[in-house]
C-alpha positions, 0 to 999 in steps of 0.5 A, a space after each residue: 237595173 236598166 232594161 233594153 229596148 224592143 225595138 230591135 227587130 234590126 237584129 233579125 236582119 243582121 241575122 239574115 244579112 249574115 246567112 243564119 240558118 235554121 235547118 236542123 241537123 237530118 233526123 235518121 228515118 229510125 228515130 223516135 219522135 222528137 215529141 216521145 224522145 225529147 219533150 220541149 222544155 217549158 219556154 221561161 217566165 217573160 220576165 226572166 233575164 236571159 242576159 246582163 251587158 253592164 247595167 242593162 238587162 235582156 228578158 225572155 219577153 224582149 226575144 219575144 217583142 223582137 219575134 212581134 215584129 216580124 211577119 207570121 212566116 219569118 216569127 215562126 222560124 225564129 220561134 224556135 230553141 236555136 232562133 231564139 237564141 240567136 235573136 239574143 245572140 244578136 241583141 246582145 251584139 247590137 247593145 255591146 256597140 251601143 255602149 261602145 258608140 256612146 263611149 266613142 261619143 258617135 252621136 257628136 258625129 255631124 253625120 249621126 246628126 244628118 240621119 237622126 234629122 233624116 228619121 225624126 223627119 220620116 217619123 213625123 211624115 208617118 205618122 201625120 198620114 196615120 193620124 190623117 187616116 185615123 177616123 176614116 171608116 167603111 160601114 157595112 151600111 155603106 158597102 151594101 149601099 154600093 153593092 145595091 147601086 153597082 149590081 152589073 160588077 157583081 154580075 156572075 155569067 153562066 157556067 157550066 161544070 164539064 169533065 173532058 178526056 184529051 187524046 191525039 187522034 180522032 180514032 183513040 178519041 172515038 175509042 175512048 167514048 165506046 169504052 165509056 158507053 160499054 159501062 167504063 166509068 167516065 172519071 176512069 177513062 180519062 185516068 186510064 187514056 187523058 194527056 190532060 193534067 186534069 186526069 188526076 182528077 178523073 178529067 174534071 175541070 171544074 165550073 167554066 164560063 164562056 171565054 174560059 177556053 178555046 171556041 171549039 171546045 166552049 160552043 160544044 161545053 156550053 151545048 150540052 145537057 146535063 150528063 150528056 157526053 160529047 162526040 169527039 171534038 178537035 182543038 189545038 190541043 188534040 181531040 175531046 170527049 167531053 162530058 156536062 155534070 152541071 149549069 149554073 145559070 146567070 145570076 149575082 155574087 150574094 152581099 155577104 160573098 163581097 162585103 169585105 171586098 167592097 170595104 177594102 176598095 171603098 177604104 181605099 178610095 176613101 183614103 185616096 180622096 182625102 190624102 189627095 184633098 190635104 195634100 192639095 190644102 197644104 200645098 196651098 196653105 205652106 206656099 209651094 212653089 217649084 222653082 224649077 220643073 226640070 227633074 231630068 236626071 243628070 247625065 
């Protein structure tokens, strides 16, 4: 028997056009598991036949090639009983009027014949690019290269690891420091009194560098010793009290940090260079010529 085509993840967008959902039915709060009540059962063999549409047959692993396709996020929801069933719901479907369109002799059609052309074109286009871009490679050797040549763009300033807590007025501000000096916990003032988002996390936010935050707060921030705590500080945003865990001094992103982002953007610059070079070479060599410059659109 004849087995179906793969290339069928045109099936899942069918699926989507048609508002196909995968929500399951609600799930009292006194149920069981599903993993107690109901175990999964065992998916099939991949080369179990799901389905037969005349000659040709559908199998387990043709669901699953579909599902391939896909992104991780869109694979796993389909990746279930239901979607599955589903996705061979829908082949299904798409082999019916396949056969019904050979039967219609739809490919004797000149307007199939235009978009067959259309996507023989757009097929050889591609992968010409792929195979342009087959051999291109970035070594780690060259990326450490770029790295040693290009130290100020991994250049790291200063910071500073600073908690704060934020009040309206200057006379809760200086409330708040009292009770902090009285023995309060500085993470549990600013729980008990900061409007910041930040509170939830006893008023840490995290490691700073200049030009982070707004001067007043920065100029006091980046003053402090390590464990000193602020007087109140007015900003835009209310009054601060505000305390310095920790500094990091200026220094420079380790190789292994930016290895991989370094190969991503010389990759990059590389495939750029050479698309530009052949493109340029083949203009030349096939005999371009614009006609007319005039590509305004029509009104």
């Amino acid at each position: 028997m004849k087995r179906i085509s793969a290339c069928a993840s045109a099936a899942i967008m069918v699926l989507a056009a048609c508002g196909f959902a995968l929500a399951e039915a609600p799930v009292s709060p006194d149920a069981a598991p599903a993993a107690v009540t109901a175990p999964s059962p065992a998916r099939p063999a991949p080369e179990t036949v799901l389905a037969k549409v005349g000659d040709r047959e559908i199998r387990e692993k043709d669901v699953d090639d579909i599902l391939a396709t896909l992104d991780p996020q869109r694979a796993a929801m389909y990746d279930t009983e239901r979607g599955r069933k589903a996705v061979l719901d829908e082949v299904i479907t798409m082999e019916v009027f396949s056969l019904w369109g050979k039967e219609n002799d739809v490919e004797k059609d000149p307007e199939f014949s235009r978009a067959l052309d259309a996507m023989r074109k757009d097929l050889v286009r591609s992968f010409a690019v792929k195979r342009l871009f087959r051999d291109v490679a970035v070594s780690d050797q060259d990326a450490k290269m770029f790295y040693d040549k290009n130290q100020s763009a991994f250049a790291v300033p200063e910071s500073v690891k600073v908690s704060h807590v934020l009040v309206k007025e200057e006379a809760e501000a200086k409330k708040v420091l009292d009770e902090i000096k009285g023995g309060l916990a500085f993470e549990e003032a600013a729980k008990k009194y900061s409007s910041c988002p930040s509170k939830e996390q006893g008023g840490d936010l995290g490691y700073i560098q200049k030009g982070q935050t707004v001067p007043e707060f920065e100029t006091v921030a980046f003053a402090l010793k390590k464990d000193e705590m602020s007087a109140p500080v007015k900003t835009q945003f209310g009054w601060h009290v505000i305390k310095l865990f920790d500094r990091k001094a200026p220094g420079t992103k380790p190789f292994a940090d930016v290895k991989d982002e370094i190969k991503t953007e010389l990759l990059k610059d590389k495939k750029t260079k050479l698309y530009t070079d052949e493109v340029a070479k083949l203009r030349e060599k096939y005999k371009v010529e614009v006609v007319s410059a005039d590509v305004a659109p029509k009104k």
